[in-house]
Every structure is written in C-alpha cells, then in structure tokens.
KOLRO-920201 format. One record per residue (C-alpha): residue number from 1; residue in one letter; x, y, z. Coordinates in steps of 0.05 Angstrom, whole numbers, plus 5000, padded with zeros to 4 digits. Example, Ala and Ser with C-alpha at 12.3 -4.5 7.8 and 13.67 -1.06 7.14 Angstrom:
2
<atom nr="1" rest="A" X="5246" Y="4910" Z="5156"/>
<atom nr="2" rest="S" X="5273" Y="4979" Z="5143"/>
***
This chain:
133
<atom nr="1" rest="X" X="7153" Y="0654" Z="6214"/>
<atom nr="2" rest="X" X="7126" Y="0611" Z="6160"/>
<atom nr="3" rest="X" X="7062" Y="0577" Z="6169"/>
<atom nr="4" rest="X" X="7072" Y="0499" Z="6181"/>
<atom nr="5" rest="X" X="7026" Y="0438" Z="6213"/>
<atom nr="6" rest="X" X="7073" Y="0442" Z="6279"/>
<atom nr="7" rest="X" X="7066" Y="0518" Z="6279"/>
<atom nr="8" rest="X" X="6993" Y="0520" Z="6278"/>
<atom nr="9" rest="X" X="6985" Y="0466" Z="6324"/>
<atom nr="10" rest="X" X="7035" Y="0513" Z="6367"/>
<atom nr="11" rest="X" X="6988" Y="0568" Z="6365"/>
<atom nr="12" rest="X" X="6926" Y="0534" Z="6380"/>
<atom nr="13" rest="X" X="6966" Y="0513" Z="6452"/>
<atom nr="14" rest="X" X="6982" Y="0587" Z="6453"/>
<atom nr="15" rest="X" X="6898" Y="0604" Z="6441"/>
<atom nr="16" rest="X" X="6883" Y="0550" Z="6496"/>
<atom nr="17" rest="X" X="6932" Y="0590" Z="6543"/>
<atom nr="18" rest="X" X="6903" Y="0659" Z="6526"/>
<atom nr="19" rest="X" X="6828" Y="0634" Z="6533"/>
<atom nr="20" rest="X" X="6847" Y="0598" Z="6593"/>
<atom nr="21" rest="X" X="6902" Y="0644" Z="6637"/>
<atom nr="22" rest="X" X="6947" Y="0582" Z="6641"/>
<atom nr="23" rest="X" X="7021" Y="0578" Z="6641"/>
<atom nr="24" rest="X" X="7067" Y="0520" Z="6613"/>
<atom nr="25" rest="X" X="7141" Y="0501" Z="6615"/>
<atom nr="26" rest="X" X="7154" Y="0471" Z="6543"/>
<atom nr="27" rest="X" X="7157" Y="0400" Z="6570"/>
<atom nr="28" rest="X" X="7080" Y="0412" Z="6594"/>
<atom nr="29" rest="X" X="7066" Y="0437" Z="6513"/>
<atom nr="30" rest="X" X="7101" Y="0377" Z="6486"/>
<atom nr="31" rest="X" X="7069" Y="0320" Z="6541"/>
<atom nr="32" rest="X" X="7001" Y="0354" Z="6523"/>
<atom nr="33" rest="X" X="7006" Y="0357" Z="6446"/>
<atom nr="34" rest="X" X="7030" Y="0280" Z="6460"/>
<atom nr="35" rest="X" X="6979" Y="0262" Z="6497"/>
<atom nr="36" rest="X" X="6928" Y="0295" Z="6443"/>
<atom nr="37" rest="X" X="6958" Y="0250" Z="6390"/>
<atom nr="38" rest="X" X="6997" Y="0313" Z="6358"/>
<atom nr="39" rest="X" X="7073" Y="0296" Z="6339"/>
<atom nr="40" rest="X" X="7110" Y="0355" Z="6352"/>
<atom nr="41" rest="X" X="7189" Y="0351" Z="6385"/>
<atom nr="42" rest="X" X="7203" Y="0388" Z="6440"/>
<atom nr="43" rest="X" X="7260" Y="0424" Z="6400"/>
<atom nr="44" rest="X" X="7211" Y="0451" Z="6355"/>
<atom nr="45" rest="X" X="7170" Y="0475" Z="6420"/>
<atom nr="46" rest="X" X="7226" Y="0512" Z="6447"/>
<atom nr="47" rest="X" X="7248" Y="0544" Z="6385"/>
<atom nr="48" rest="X" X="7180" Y="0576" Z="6363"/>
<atom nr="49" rest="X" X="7165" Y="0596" Z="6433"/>
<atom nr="50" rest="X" X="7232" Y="0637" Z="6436"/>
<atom nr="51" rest="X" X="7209" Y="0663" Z="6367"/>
<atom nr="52" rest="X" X="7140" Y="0683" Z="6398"/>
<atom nr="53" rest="X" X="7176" Y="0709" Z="6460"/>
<atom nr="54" rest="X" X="7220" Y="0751" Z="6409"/>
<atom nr="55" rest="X" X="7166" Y="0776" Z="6374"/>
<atom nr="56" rest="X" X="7115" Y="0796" Z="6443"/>
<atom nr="57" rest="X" X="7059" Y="0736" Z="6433"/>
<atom nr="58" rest="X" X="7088" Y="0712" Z="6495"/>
<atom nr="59" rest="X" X="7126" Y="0720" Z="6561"/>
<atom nr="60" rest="X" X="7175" Y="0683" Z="6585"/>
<atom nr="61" rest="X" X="7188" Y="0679" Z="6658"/>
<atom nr="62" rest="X" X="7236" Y="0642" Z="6711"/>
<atom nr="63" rest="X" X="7216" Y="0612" Z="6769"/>
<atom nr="64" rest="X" X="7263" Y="0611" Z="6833"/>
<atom nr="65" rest="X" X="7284" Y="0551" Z="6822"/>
<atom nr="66" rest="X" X="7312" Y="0573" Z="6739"/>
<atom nr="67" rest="X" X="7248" Y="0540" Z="6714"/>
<atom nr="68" rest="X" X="7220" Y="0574" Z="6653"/>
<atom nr="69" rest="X" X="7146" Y="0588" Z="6645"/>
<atom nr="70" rest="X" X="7115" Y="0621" Z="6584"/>
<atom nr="71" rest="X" X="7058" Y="0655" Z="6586"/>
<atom nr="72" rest="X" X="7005" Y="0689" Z="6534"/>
<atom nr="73" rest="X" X="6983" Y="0746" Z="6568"/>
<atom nr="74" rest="X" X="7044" Y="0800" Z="6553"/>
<atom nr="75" rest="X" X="7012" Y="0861" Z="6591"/>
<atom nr="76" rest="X" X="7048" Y="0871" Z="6649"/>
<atom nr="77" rest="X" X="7033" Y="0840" Z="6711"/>
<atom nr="78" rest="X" X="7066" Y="0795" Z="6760"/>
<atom nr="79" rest="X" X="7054" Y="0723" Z="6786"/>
<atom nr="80" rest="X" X="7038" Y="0684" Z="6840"/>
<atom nr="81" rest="X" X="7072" Y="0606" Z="6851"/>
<atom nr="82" rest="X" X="7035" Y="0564" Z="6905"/>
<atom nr="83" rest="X" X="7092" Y="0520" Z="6934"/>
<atom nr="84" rest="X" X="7051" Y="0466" Z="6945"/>
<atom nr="85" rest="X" X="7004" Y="0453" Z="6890"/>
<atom nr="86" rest="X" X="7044" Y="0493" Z="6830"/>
<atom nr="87" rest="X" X="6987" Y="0536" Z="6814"/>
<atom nr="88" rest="X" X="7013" Y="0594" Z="6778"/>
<atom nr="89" rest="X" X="6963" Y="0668" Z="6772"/>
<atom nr="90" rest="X" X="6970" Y="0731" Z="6743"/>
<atom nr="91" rest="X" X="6965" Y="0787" Z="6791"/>
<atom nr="92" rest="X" X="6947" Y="0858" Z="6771"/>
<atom nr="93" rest="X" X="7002" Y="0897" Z="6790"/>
<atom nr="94" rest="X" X="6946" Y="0956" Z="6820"/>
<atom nr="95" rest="X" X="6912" Y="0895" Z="6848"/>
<atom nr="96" rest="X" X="6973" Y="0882" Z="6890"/>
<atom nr="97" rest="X" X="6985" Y="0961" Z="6903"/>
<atom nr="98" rest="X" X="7054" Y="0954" Z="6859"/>
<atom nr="99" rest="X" X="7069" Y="1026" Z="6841"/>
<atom nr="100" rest="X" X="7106" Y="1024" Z="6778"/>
<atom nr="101" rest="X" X="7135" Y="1089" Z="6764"/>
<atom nr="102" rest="X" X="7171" Y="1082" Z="6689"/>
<atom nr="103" rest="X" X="7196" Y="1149" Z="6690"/>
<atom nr="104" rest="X" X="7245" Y="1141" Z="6744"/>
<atom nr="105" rest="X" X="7275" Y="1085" Z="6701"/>
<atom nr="106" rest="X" X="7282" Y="1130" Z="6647"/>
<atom nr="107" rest="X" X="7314" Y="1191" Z="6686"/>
<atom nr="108" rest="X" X="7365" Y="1141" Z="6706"/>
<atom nr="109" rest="X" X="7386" Y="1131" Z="6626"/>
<atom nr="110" rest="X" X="7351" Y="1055" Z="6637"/>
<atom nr="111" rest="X" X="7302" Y="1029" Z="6572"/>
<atom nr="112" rest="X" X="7263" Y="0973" Z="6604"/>
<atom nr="113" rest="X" X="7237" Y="0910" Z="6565"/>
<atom nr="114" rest="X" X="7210" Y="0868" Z="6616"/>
<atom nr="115" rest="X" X="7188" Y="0864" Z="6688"/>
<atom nr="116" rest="X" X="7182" Y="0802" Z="6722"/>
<atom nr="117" rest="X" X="7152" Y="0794" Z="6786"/>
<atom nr="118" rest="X" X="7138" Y="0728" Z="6821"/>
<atom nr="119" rest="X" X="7107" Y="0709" Z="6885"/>
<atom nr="120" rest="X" X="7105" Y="0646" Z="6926"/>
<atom nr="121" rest="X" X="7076" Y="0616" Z="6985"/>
<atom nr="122" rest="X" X="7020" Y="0573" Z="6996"/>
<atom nr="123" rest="X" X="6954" Y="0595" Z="6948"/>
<atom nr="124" rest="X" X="6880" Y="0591" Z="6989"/>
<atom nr="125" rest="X" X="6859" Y="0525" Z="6964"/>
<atom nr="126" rest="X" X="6920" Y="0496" Z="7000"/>
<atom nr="127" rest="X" X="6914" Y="0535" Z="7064"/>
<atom nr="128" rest="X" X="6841" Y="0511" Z="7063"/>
<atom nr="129" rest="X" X="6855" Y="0434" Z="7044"/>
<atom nr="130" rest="X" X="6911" Y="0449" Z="7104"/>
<atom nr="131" rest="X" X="6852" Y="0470" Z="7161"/>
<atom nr="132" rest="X" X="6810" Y="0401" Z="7141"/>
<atom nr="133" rest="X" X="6870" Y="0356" Z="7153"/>
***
C-alpha cells in the first residue's frame, strides 16, 4: 500500500478507532472525514479498508441485518449491538464465559480465520433511560 494524502488521512480514522474502541460502517468514515473538511470518496474508503481487513489492521464484521462494521481491535473477541441506541462494544470472550476450544476445530481438518460473534438486545443506558420514562 503506497503512502498517499487519502491513505494517511485513512489511518488517522483507523488511530481514532483504536484509541477510542469505536466501530464504523464506511459511510460513518466518509460523513466524518466530510464533516472534518477532508475530501476523501467513499470508494477509496471501502477499498483501503478491505486492504487493511486483508492485511489484519482491521476486522470486518456483519451485523444481522448484512450491515458491515469495521473495527481496529483484531484480537478476538465478540460484540454487543444495543437495538435501540446502536451502541456497538467489544466483549472479552472470558468476560462472557465463551470457551473457545481451537483444537477441536483443528481435529476436525477446519483452519479458522475469523470468529465473529455478535450480541443484541437493549444495552444498560437504554434499560435505564426506559425505567425514567
């Protein structure tokens, strides 16, 4: 990947969503960058985020509803979707008690490259907000 004004502005995003635990769709990277006065198109978005997904600087995950959400943070771990606000976590899988046992994927002949593991329901802030309505 050569080094280019769109690219590092790219990976600055990328920084923000590392320092920050957040997760975008590529229309919420391009409406940002917009919005900071930084002319980037949305193809260029997509194509060096599938380049970054390629190459492990980020994961790329889908939603229920076939939404795609990229995320820095490529250990593994799964996420949690509030259905009313959009809020989107990382969970720990040993937070959650997920017991992921890689060897009896590889007794069955299976090499794996990616887990994804996505929750929803309704996150504590809503439930909360919910009680003083």
């Amino acid at each position: 990947m050569k080094r280019t004004k769109q690219r590092e502005i790219i990976m600055n995003v990328i920084e923000r969503m590392k320092r920050e635990k957040l997760h975008y769709k590529v229309e919420d990277v391009y409406l940002l960058l917009k919005k900071e006065g930084c002319s980037v198109n949305l193809s260029t978005i997509y194509r060096n985020f599938n380049e970054l997904v390629e190459k492990g600087v980020l994961l790329k995950f889908l939603l229920s509803d076939g939404t795609a959400i990229y995320d820095a943070n490529v250990f593994r771990h799964a996420h949690f979707r509030c259905l009313r606000c959009g809020k989107i976590e990382d969970l720990m899988l040993e937070e959650i008690g997920f017991d992921f046992q890689e060897d009896t994927f590889r007794e069955k002949g299976i090499k794996l490259s990616n887990i994804s593991v996505v929750f929803e329901g309704i996150c504590s802030d809503c439930l909360e907000e919910n009680k003083l309505n």
